[in-house]
Biopython code that builds the backbone (N, CA, C, O; Angstrom):
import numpy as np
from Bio.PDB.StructureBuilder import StructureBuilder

atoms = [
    (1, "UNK", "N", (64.301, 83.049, 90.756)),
    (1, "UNK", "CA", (63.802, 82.786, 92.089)),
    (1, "UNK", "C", (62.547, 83.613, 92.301)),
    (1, "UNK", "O", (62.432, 84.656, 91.657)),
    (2, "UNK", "N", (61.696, 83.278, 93.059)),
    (2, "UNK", "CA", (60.445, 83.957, 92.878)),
    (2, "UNK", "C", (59.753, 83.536, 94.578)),
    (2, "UNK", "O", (60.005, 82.393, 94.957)),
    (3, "UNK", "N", (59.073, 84.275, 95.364)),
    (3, "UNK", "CA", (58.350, 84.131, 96.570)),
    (3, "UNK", "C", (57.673, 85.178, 96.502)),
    (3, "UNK", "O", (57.892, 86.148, 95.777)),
    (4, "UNK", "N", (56.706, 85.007, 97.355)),
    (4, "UNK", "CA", (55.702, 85.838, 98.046)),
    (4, "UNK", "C", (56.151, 86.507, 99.016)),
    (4, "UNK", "O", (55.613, 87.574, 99.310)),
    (5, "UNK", "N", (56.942, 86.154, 99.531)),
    (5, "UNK", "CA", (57.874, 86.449, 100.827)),
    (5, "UNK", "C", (59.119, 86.949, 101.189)),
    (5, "UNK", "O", (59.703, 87.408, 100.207)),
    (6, "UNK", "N", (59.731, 87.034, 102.200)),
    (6, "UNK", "CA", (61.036, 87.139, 101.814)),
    (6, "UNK", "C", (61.630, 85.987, 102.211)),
    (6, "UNK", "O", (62.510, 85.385, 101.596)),
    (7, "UNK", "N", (61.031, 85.623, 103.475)),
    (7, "UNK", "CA", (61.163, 83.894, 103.924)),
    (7, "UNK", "C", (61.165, 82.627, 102.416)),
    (7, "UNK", "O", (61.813, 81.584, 102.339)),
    (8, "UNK", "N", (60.328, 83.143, 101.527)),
    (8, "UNK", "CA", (59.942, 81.913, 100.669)),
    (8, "UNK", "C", (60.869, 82.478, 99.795)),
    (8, "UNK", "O", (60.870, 81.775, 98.785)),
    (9, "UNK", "N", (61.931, 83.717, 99.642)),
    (9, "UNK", "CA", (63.106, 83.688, 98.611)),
    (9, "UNK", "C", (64.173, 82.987, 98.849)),
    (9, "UNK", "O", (64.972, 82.464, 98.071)),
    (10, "UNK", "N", (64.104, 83.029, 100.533)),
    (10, "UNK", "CA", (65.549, 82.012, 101.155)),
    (10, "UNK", "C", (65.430, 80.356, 101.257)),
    (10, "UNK", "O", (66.315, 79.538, 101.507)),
    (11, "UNK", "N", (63.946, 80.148, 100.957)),
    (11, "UNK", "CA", (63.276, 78.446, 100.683)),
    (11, "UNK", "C", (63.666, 78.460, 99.811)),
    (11, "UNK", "O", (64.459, 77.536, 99.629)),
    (12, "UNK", "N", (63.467, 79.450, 98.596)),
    (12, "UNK", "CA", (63.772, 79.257, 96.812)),
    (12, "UNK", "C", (65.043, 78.860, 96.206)),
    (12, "UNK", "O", (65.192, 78.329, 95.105)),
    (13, "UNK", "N", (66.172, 79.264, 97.276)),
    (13, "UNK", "CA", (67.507, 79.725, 97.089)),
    (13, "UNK", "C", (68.145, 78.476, 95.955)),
    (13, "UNK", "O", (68.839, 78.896, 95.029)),
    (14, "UNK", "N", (67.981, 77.497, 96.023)),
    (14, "UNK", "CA", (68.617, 76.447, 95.370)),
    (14, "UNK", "C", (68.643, 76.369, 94.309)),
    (14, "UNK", "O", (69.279, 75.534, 93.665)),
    (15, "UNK", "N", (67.669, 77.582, 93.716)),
    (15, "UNK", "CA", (68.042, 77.666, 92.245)),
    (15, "UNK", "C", (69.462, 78.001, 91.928)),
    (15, "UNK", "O", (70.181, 77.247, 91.272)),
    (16, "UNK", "N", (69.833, 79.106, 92.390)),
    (16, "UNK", "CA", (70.803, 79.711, 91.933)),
    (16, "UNK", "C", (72.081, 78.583, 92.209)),
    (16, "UNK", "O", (73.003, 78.720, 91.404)),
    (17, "UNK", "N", (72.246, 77.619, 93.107)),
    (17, "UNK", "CA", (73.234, 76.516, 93.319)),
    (17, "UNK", "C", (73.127, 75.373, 92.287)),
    (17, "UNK", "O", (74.068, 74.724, 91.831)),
    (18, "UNK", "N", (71.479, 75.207, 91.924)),
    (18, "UNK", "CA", (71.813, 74.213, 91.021)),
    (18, "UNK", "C", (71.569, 74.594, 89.367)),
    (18, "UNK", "O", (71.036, 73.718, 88.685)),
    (19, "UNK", "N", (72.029, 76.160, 88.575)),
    (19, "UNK", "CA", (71.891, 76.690, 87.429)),
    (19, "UNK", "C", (73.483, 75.742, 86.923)),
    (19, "UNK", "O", (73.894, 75.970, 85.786)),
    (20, "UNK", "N", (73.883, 75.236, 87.366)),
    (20, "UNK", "CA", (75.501, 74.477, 87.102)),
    (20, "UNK", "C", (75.240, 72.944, 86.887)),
    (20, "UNK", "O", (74.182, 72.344, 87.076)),
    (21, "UNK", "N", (76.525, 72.412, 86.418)),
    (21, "UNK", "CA", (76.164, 71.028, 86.827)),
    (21, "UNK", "C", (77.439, 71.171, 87.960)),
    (21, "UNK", "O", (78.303, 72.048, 87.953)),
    (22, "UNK", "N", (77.297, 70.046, 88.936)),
    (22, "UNK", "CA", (78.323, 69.762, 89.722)),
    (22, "UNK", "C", (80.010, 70.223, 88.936)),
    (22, "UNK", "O", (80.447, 69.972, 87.812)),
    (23, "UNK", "N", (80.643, 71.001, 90.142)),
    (23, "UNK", "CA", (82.053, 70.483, 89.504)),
    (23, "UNK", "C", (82.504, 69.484, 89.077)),
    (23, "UNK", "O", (81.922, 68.416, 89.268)),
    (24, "UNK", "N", (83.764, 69.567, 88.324)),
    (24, "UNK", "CA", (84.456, 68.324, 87.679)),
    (24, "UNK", "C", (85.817, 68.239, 87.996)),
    (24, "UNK", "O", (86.570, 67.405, 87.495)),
    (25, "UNK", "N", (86.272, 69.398, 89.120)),
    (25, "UNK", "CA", (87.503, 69.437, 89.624)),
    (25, "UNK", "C", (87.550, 68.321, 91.399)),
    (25, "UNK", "O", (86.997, 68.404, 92.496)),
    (26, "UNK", "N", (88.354, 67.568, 90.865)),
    (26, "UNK", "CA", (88.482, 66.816, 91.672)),
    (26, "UNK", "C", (89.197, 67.518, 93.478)),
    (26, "UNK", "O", (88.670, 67.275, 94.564)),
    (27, "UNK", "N", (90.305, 68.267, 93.286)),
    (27, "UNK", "CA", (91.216, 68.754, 94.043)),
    (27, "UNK", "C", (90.132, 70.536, 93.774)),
    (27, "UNK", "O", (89.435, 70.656, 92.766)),
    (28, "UNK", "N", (90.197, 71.397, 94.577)),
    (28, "UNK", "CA", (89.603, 72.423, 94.425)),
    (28, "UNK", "C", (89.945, 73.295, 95.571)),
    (28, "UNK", "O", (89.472, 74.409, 95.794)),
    (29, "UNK", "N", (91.097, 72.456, 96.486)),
    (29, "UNK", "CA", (91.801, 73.126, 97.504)),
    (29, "UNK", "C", (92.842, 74.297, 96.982)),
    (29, "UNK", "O", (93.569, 75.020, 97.663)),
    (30, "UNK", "N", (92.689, 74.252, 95.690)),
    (30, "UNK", "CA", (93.919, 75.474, 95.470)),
    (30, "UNK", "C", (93.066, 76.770, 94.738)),
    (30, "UNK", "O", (93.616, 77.741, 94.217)),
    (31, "UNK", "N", (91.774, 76.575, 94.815)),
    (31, "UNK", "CA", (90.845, 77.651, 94.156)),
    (31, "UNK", "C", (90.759, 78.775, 95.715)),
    (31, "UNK", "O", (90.445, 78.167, 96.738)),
    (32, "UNK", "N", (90.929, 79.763, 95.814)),
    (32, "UNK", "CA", (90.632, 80.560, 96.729)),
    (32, "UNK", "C", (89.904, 81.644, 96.211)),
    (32, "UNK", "O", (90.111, 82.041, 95.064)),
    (33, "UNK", "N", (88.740, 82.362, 97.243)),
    (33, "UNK", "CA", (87.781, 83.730, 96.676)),
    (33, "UNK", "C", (88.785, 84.803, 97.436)),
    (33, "UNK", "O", (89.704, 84.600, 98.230)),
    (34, "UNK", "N", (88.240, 86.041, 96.874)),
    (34, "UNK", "CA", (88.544, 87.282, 96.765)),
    (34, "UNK", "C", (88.724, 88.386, 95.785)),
    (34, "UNK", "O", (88.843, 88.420, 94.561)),
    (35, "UNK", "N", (88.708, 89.106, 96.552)),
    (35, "UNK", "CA", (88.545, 90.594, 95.527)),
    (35, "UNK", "C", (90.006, 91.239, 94.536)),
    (35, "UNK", "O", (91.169, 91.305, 94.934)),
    (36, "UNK", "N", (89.668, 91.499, 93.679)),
    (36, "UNK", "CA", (90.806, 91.764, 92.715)),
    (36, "UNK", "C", (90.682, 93.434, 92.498)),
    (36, "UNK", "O", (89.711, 94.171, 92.672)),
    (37, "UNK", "N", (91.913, 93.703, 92.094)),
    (37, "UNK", "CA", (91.779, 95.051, 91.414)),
    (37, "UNK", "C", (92.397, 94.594, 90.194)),
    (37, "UNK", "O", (93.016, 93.540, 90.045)),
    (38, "UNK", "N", (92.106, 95.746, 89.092)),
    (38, "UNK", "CA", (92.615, 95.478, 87.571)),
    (38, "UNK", "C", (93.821, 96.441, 87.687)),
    (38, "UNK", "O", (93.672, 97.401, 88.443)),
    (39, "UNK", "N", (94.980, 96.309, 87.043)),
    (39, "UNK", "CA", (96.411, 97.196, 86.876)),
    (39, "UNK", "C", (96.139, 97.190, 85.328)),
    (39, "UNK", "O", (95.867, 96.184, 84.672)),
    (40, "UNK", "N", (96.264, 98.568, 84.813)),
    (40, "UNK", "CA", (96.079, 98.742, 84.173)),
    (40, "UNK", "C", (97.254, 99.009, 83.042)),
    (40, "UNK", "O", (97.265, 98.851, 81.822)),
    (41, "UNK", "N", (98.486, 99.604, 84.222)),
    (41, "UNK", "CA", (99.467, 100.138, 83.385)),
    (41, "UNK", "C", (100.143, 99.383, 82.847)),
    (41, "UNK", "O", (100.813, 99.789, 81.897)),
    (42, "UNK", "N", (100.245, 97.555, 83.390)),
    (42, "UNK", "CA", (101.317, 96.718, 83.209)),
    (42, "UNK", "C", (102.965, 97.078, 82.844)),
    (42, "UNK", "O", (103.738, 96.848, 81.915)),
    (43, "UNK", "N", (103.007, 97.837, 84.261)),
    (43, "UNK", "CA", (104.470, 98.567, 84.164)),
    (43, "UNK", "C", (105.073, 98.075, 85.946)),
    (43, "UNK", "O", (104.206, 98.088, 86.820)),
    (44, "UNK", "N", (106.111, 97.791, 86.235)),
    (44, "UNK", "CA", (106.442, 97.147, 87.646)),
    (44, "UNK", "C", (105.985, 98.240, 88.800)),
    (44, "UNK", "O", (105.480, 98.004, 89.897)),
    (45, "UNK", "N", (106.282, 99.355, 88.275)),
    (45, "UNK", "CA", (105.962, 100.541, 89.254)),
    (45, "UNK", "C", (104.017, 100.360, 89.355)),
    (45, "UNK", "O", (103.455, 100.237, 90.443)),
    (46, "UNK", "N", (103.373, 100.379, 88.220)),
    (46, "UNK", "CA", (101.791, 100.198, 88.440)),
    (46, "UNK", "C", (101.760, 99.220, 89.811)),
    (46, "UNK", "O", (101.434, 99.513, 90.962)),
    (47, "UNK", "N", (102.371, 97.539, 89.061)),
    (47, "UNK", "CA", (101.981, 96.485, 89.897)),
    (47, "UNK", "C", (102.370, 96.887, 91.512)),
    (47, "UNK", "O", (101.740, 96.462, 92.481)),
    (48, "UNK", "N", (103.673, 97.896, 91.595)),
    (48, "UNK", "CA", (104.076, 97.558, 92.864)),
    (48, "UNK", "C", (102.853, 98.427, 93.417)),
    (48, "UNK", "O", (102.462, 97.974, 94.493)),
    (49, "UNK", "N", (102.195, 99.461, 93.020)),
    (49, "UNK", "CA", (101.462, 100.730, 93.498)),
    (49, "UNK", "C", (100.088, 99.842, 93.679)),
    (49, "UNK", "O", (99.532, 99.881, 94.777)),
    (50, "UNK", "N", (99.476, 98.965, 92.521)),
    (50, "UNK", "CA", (98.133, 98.261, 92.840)),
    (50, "UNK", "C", (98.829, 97.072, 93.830)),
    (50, "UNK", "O", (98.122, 96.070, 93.729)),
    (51, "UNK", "N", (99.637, 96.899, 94.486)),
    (51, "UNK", "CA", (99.270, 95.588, 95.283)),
    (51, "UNK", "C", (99.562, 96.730, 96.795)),
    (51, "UNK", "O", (99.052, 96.372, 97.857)),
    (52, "UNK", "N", (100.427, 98.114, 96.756)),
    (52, "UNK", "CA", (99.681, 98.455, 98.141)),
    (52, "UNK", "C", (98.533, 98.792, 98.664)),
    (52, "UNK", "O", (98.087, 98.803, 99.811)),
    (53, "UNK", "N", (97.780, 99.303, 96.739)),
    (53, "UNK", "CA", (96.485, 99.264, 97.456)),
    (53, "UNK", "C", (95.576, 98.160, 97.942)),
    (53, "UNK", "O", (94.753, 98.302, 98.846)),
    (54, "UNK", "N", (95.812, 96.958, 97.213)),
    (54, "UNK", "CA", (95.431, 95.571, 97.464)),
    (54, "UNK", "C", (95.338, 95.601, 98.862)),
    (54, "UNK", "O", (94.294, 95.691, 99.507)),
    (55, "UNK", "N", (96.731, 95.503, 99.397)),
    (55, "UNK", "CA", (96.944, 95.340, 100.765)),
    (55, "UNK", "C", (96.631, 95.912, 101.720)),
    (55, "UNK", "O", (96.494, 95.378, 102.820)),
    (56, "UNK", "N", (96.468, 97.043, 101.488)),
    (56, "UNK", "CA", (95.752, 98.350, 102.073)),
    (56, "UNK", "C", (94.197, 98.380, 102.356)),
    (56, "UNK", "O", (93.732, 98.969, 103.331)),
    (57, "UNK", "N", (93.563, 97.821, 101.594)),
    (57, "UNK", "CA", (91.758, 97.523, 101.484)),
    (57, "UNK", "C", (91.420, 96.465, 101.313)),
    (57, "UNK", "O", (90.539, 96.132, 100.520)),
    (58, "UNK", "N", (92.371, 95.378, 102.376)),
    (58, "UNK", "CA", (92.066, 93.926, 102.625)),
    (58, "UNK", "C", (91.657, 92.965, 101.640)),
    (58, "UNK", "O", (91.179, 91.862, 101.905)),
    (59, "UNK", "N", (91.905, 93.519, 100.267)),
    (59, "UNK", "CA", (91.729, 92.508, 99.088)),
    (59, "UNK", "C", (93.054, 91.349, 98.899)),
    (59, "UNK", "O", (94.056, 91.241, 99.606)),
    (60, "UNK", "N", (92.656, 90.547, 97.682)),
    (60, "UNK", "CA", (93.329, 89.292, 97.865)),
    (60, "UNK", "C", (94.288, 89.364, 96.386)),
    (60, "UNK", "O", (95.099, 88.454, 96.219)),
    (61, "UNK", "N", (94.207, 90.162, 95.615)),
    (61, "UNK", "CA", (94.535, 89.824, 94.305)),
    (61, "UNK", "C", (95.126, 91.442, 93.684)),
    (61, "UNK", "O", (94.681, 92.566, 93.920)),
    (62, "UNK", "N", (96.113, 91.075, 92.949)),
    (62, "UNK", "CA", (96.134, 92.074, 91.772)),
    (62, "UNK", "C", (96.276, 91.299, 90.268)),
    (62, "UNK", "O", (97.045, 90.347, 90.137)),
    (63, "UNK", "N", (95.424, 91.827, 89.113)),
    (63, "UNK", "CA", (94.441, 91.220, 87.957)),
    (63, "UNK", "C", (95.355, 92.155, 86.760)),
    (63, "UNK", "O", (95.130, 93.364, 86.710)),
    (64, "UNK", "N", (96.209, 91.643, 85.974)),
    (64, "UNK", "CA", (96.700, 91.997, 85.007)),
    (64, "UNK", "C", (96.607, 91.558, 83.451)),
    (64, "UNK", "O", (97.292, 90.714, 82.874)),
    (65, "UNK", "N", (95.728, 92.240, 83.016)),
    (65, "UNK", "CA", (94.846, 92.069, 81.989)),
    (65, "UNK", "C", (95.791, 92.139, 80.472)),
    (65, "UNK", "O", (96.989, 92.406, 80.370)),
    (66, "UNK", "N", (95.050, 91.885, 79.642)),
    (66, "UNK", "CA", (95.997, 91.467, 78.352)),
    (66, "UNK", "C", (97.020, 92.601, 78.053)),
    (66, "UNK", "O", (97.098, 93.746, 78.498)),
    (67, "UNK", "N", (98.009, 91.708, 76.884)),
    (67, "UNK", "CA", (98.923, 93.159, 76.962)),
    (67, "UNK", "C", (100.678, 92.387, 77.236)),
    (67, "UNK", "O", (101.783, 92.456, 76.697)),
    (68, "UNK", "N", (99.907, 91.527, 78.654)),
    (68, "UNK", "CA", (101.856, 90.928, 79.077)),
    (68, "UNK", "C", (102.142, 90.181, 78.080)),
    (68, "UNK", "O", (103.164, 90.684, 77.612)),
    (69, "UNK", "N", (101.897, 89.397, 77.543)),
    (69, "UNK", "CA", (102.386, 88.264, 76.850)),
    (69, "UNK", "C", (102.263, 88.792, 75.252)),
    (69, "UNK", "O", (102.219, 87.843, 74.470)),
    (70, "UNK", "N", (102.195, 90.228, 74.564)),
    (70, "UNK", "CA", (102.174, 90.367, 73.456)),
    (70, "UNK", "C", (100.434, 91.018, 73.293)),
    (70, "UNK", "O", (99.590, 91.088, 74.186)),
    (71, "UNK", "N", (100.322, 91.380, 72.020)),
    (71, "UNK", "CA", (99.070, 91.416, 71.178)),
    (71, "UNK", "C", (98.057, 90.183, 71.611)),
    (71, "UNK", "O", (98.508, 89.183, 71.053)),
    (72, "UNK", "N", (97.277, 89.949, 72.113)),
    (72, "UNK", "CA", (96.580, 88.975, 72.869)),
    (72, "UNK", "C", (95.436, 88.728, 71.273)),
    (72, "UNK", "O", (94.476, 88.002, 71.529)),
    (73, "UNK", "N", (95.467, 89.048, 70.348)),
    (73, "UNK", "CA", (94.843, 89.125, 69.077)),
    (73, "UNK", "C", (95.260, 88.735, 68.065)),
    (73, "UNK", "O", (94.611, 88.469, 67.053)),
    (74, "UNK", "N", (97.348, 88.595, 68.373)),
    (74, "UNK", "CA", (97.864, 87.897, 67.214)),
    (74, "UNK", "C", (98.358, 86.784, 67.551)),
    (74, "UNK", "O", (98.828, 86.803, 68.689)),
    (75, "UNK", "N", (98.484, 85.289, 66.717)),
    (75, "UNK", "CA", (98.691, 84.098, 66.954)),
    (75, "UNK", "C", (99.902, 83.765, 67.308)),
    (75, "UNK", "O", (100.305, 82.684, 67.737)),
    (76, "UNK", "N", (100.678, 85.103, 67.035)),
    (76, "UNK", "CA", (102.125, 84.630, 67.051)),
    (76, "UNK", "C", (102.594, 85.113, 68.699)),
    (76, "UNK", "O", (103.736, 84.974, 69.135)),
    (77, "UNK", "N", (101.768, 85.533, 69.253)),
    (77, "UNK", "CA", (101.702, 85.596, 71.124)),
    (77, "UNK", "C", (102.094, 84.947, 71.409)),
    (77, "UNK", "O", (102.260, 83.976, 70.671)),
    (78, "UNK", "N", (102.560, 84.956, 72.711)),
    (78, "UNK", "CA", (103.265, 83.787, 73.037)),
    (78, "UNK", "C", (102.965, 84.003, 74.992)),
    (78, "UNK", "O", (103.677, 84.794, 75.612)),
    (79, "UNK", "N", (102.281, 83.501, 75.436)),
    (79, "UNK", "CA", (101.983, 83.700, 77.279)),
    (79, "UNK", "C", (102.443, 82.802, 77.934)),
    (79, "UNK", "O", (102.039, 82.680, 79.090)),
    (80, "UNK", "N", (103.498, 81.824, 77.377)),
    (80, "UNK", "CA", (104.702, 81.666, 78.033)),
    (80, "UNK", "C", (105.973, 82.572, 78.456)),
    (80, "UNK", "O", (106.995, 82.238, 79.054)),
    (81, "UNK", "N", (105.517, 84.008, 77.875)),
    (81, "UNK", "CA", (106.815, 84.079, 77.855)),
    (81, "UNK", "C", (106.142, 85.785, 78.582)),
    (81, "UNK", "O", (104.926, 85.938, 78.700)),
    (82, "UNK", "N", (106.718, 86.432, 78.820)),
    (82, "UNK", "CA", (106.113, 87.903, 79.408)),
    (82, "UNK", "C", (106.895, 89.105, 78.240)),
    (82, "UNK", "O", (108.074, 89.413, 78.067)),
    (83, "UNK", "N", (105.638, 89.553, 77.603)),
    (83, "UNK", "CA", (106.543, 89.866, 76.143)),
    (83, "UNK", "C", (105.503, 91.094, 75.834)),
    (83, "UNK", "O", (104.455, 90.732, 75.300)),
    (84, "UNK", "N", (105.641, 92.450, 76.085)),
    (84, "UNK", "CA", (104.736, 93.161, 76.405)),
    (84, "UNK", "C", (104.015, 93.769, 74.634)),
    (84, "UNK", "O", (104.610, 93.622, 73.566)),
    (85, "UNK", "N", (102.620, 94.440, 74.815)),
    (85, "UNK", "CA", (102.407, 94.856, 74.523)),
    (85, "UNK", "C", (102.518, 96.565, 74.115)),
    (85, "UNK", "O", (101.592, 97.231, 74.578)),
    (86, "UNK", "N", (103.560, 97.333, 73.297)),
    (86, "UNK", "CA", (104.404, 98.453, 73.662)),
    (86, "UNK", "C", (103.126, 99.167, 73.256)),
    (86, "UNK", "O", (102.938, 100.205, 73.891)),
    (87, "UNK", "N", (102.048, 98.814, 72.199)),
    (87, "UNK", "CA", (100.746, 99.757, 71.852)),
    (87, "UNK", "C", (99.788, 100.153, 73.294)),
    (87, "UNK", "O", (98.891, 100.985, 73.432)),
    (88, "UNK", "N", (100.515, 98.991, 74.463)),
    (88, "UNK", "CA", (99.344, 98.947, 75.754)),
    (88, "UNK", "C", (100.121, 99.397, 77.085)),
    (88, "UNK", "O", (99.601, 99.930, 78.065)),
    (89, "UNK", "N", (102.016, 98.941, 76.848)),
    (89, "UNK", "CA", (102.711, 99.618, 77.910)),
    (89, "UNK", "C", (104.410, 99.772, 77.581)),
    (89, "UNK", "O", (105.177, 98.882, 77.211)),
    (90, "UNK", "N", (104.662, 100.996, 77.811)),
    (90, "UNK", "CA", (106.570, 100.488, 77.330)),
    (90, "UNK", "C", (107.123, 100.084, 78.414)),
    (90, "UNK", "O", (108.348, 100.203, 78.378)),
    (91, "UNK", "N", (106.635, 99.575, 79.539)),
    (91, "UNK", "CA", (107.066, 98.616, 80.602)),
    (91, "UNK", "C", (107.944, 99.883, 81.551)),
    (91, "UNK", "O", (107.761, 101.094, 81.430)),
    (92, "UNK", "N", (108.818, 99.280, 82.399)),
    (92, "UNK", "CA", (109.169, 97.438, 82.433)),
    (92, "UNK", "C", (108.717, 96.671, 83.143)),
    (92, "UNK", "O", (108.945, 97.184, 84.238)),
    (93, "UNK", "N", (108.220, 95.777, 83.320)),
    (93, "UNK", "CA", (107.208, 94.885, 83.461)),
    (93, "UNK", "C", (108.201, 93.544, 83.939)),
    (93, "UNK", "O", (108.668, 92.691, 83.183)),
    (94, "UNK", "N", (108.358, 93.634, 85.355)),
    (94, "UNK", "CA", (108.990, 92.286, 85.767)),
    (94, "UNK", "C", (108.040, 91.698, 87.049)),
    (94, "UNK", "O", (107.838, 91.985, 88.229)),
    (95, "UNK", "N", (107.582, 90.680, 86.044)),
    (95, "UNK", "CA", (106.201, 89.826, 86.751)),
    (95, "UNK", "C", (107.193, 89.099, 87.882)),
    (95, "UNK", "O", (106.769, 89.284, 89.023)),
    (96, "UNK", "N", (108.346, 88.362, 87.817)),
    (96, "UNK", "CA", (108.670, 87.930, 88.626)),
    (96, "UNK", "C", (109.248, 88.907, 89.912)),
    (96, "UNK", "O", (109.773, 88.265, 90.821)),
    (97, "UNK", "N", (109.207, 90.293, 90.066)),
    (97, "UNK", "CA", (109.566, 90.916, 90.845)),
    (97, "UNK", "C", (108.325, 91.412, 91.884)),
    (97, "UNK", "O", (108.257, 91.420, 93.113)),
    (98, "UNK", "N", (107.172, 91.910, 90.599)),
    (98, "UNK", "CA", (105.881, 91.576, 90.908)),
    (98, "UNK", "C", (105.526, 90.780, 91.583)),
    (98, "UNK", "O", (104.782, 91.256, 92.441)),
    (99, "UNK", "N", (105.666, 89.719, 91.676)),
    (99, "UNK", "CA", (105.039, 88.523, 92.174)),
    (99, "UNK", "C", (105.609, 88.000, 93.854)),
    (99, "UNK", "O", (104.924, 87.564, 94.780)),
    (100, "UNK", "N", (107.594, 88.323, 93.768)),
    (100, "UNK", "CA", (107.262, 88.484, 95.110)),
    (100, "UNK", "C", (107.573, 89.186, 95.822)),
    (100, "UNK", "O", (108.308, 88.843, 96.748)),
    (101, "UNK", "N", (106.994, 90.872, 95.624)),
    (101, "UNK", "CA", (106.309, 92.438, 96.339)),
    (101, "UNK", "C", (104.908, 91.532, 96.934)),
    (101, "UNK", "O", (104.547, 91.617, 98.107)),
    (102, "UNK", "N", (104.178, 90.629, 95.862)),
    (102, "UNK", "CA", (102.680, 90.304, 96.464)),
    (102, "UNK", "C", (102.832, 89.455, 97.381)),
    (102, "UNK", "O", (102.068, 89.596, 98.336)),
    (103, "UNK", "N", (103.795, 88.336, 97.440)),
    (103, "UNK", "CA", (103.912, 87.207, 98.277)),
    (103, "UNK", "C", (104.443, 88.013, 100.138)),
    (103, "UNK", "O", (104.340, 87.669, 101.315)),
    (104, "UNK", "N", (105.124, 89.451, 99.191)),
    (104, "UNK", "CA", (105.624, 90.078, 100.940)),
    (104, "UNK", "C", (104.345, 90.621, 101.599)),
    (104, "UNK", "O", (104.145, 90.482, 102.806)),
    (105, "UNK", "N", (103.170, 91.470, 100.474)),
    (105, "UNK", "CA", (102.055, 91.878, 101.095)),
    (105, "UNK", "C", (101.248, 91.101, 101.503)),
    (105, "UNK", "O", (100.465, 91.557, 102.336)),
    (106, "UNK", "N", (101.070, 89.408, 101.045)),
    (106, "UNK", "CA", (99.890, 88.872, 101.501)),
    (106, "UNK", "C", (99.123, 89.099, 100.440)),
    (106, "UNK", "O", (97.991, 89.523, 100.671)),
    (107, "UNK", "N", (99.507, 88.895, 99.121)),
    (107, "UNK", "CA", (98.495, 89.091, 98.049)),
    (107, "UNK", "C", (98.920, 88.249, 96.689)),
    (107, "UNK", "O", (99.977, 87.715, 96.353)),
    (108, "UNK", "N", (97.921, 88.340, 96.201)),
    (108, "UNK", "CA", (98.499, 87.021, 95.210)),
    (108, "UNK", "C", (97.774, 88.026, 93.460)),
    (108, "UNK", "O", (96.900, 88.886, 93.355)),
    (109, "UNK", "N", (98.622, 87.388, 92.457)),
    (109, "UNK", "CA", (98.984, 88.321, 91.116)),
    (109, "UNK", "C", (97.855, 86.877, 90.104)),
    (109, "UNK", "O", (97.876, 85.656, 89.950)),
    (110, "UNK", "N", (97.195, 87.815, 89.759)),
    (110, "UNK", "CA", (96.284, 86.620, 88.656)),
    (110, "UNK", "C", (96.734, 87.377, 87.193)),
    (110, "UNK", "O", (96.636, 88.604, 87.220)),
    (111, "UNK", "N", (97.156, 86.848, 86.081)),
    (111, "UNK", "CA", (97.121, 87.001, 84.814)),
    (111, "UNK", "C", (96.103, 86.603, 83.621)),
    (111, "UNK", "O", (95.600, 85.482, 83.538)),
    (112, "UNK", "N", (95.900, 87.480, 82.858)),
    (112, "UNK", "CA", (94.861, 87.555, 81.774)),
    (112, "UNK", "C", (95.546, 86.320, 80.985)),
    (112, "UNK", "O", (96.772, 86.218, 81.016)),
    (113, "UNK", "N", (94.609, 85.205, 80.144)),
    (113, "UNK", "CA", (95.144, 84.886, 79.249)),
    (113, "UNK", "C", (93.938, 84.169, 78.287)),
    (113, "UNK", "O", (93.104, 83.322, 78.607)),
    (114, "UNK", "N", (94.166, 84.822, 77.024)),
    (114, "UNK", "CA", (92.702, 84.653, 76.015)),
    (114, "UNK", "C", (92.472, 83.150, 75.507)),
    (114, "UNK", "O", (93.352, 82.293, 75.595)),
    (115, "UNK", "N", (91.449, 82.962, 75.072)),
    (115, "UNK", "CA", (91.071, 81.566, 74.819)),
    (115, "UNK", "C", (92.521, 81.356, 73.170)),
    (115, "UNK", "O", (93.026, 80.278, 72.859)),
    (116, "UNK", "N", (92.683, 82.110, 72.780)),
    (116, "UNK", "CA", (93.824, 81.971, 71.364)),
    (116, "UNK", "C", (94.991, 81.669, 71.774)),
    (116, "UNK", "O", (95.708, 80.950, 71.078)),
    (117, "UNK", "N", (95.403, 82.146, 72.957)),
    (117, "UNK", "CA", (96.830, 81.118, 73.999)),
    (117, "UNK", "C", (96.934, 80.129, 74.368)),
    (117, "UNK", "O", (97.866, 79.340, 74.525)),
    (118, "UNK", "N", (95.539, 80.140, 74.588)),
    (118, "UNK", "CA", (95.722, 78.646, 75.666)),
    (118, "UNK", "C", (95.564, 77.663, 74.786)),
    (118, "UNK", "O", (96.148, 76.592, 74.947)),
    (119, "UNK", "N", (94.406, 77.989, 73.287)),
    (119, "UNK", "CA", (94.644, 76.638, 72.792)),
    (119, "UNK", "C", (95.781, 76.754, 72.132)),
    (119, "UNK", "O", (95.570, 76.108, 71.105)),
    (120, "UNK", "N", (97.161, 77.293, 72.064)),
    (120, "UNK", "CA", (98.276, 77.155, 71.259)),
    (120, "UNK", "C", (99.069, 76.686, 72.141)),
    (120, "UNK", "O", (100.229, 76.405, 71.842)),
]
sb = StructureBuilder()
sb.init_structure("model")
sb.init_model(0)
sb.init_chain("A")
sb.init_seg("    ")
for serial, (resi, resn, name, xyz) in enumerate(atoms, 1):
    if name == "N":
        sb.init_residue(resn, " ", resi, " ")
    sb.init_atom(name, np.array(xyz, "f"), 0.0, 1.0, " ", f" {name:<3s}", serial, name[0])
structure = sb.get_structure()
């Protein structure tokens, strides 16, 4: 984006909207914004501790990064299933208990999952 101005940066603006092509999601009512924090410990006590802070500093998310579902590096992973990483946490790690501590705060739990999962 480029102006002389500051007026002619907010004329310019449409670059940055059209660096995409149009979506391709038809339905897009279930995409919501907000701010995440990362949990690092992937242990139930972490998750329950990052979603009061979630809740606490009006954010929307707690972000649990590789690790749940195994070695996120070996094929034999499996992110169907919640199967921890003991080199990253010795748990215990109950996402479904996790999940609704967030639904009581008003916060919602996003999970990591690498491009080697999803295509398996």
């Amino acid at each position: 984006m480029m102006g002389k101005t500051h007026g002619e940066l907010l004329e310019n603006n449409y670059i940055v909207q059209n660096l995409n092509d149009p979506s391709k999601i038809l339905d897009e009512s279930w995409i919501t914004l907000g701010k995440a924090l990362r949990e690092g410990t992937l242990t139930t006590k972490g998750g329950f501790t990052a979603l009061d802070f979630v809740a606490g500093h009006h954010m929307q998310y707690v972000h649990f990064d590789a690790g749940w579902y195994g070695n996120e590096m070996d094929n034999a992973s499996d992110a169907s299933t919640v199967t921890l990483d003991l080199r990253r946490s010795k748990g215990p790690f109950d996402i479904e208990a996790i999940c609704k501590y967030a639904k009581g705060k008003g916060a919602k739990v996003m999970l990591y999952v690498n491009r080697r999962a999803l295509e398996k």
